[in-house]
C-alpha positions in Angstrom: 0.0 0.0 0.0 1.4 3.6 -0.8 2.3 5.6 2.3 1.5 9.1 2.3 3.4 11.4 4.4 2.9 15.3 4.9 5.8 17.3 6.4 5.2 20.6 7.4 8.0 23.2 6.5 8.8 21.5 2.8 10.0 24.2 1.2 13.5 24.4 2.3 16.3 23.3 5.0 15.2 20.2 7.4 11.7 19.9 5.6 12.7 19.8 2.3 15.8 16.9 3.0 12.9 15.2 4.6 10.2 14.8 1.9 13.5 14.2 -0.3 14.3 11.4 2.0 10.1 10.3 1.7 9.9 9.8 -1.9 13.4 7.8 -1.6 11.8 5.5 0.4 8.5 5.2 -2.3 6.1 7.5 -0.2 4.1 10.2 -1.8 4.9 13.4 -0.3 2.7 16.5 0.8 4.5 19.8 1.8 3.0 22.0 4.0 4.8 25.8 4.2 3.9 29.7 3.2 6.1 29.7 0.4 6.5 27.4 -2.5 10.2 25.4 -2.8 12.3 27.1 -5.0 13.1 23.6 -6.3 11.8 20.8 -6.1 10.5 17.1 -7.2 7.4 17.6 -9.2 6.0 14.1 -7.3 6.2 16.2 -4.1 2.2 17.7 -3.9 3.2 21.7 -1.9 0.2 23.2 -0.5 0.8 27.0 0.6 -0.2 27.3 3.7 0.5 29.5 6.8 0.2 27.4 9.8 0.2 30.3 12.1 -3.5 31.0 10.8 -5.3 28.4 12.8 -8.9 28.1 9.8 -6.3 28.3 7.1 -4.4 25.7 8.5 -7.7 23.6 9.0 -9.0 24.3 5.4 -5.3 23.2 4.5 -5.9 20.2 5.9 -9.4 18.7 5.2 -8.8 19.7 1.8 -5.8 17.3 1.6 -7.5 14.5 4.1 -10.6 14.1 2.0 -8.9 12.7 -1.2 -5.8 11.4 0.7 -5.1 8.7 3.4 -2.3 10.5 5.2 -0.8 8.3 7.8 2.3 9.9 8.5 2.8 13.4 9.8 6.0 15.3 10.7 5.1 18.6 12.0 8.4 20.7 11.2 7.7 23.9 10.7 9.1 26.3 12.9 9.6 30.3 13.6 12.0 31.6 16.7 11.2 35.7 17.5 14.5 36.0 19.3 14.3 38.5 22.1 15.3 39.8 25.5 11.9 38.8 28.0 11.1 42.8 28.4 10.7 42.8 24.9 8.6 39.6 24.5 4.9 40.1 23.4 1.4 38.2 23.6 1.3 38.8 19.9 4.7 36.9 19.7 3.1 34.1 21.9 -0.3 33.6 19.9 1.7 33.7 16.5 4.1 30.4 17.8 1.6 28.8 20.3 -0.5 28.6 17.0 2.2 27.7 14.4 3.7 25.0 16.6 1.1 23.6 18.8 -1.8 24.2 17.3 -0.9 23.6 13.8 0.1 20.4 15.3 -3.0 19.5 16.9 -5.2 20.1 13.9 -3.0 18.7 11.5 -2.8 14.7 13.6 -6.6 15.1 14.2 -6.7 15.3 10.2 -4.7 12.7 9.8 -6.2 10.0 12.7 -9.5 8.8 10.9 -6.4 6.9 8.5 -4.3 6.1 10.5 -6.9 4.5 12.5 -8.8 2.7 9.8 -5.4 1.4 9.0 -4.3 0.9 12.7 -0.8 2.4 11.4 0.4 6.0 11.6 3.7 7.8 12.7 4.1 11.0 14.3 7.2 13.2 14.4 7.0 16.7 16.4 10.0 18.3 15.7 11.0 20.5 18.5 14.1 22.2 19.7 17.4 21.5 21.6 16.5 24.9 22.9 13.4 23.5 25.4 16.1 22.7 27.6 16.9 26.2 27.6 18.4 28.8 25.5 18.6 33.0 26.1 16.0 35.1 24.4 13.9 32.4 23.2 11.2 32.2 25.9 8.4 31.9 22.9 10.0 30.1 20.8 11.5 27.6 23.7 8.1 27.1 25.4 6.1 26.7 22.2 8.5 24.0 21.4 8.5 22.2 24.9 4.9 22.0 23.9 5.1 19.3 21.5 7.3 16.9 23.8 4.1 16.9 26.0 2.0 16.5 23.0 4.0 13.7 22.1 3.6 11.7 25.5 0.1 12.2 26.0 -1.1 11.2 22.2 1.7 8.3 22.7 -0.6 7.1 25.7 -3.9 8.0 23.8 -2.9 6.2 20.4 -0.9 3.0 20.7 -3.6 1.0 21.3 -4.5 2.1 17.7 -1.1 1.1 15.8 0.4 4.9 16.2 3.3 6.1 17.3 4.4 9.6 18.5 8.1 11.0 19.2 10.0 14.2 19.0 12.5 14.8 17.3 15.0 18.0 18.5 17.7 19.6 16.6 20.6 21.7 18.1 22.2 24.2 16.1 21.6 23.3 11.9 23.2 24.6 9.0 21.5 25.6 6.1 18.4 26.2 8.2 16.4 29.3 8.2 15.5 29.5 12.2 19.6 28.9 12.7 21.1 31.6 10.2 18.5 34.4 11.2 20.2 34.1 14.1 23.5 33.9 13.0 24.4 34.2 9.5 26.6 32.0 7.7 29.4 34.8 7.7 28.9 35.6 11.4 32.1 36.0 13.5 30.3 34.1 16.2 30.3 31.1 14.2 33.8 29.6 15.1 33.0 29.9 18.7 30.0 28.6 18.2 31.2 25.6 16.4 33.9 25.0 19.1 30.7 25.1 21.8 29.7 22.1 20.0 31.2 18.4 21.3 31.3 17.1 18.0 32.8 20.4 16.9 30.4 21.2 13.6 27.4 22.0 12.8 24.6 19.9 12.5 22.8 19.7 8.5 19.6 18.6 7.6 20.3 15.3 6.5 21.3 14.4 10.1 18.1 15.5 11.4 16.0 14.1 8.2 17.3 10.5 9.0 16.0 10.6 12.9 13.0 11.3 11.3 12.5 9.1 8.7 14.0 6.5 11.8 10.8 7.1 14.0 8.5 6.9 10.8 9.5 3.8 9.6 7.0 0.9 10.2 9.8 -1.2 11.9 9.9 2.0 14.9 6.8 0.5 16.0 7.7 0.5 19.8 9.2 3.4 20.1 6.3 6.0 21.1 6.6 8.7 23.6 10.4 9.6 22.9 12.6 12.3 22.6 15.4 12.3 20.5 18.3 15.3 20.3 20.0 15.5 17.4 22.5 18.4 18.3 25.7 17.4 18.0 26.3 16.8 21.9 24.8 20.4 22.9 21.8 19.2 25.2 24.5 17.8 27.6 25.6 20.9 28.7 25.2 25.0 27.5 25.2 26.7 24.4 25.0 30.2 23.4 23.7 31.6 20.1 
């Protein structure tokens, strides 16, 4: 049977090695961002979408789920809005709360009535290496602590059905948008940073895109509930970025 998997975030960096990785493997692919790819496969189906609007995310959605059997989701997209806490806003809060946690919620709910009738899905939230903590992110480090308690309730809820749900959490990425917004590729920061690093380099998408495709494959199917950091070392000790 033809697996269908929709990955948030398609367009470039970590999402776009990912639904690479997908149709690899022989799954059709649906990408999920606000912009289109500036290239890529035509078998991968991109649906423009921004997933901090909560009804254009769920249009997005029920449009895809009522001609498509998605049973494997990988929630990826991702915005930071770096700043100092006095600076921090509720605007900032709504606009991440509803592009990471709720775009996940409504997106898995789309999915279930498949994976369900098929008693198979996967689940990958990908969060952060920053939920343990990182300055000037407190949006962007709660929203993404979110989705590791997402992950362990809807493990507990959906098991019994044939699902799995883990997290997936990046440290520091080249090539990613969320990393060089932060610190450009030419950054003078960047050798210190490197050198913060145990495995002193950067992180790139690929090694991030095969921890998903890991915890999507059908033979992951007793891993559920897990958190896996793909940072190079840095969720042992600090960082600074």
């Amino acid at each position: 049977m033809t697996q269908f998997a929709l990955v948030t975030g398609g367009s470039s960096g970590i999402g776009a090695v990912t639904c690479q990785r997908f149709l690899e493997a022989g799954y059709r692919v649906i990408s999920f961002d606000r912009e289109p790819a500036a290239s890529a496969p035509a078998a991968i189906q991109q649906v423009i979408v921004d997933l901090s609007d909560p009804e254009a995310t769920r249009a997005a959605v029920r449009e895809v789920v009522a001609s498509v059997q998605v049973t494997t989701v990988v929630h990826n997209a991702g915005a930071v809005r770096e700043r100092e806490l006095e600076a921090v806003t509720l605007e900032d809060l709504t606009a991440l709360s509803h592009l990471h946690v709720a775009a996940a919620i409504s997106l898995v709910q789309g999915a279930l009535p498949a994976m369900k009738a098929q008693h198979f899905g996967r689940i990958v939230l990908i969060a952060s290496r920053a939920v343990l903590g990182l300055a000037r992110r407190t949006v962007y480090a709660s929203t993404k602590a979110a989705l590791l308690g997402l992950a362990r309730t809807w493990a507990l809820e959906l098991g019994v059905h044939g699902v799995t749900v883990n997290v997936v959490a990046p440290g520091p990425i080249a090539g990613t948008r969320v990393f060089h917004d932060i610190i450009p590729a030419d950054s003078p920061k960047l050798p210190s940073i490197i050198q913060a690093i145990p495995v002193k380099r950067l992180g790139r998408p690929e090694d991030v895109a095969r921890a998903i495709l890991f915890f999507a494959s059908p033979d992951a199917g007793f891993l559920t509930g897990q958190t896996l950091y793909v940072c190079g070392g840095t969720s042992i000790g600090s960082i600074v970025y």
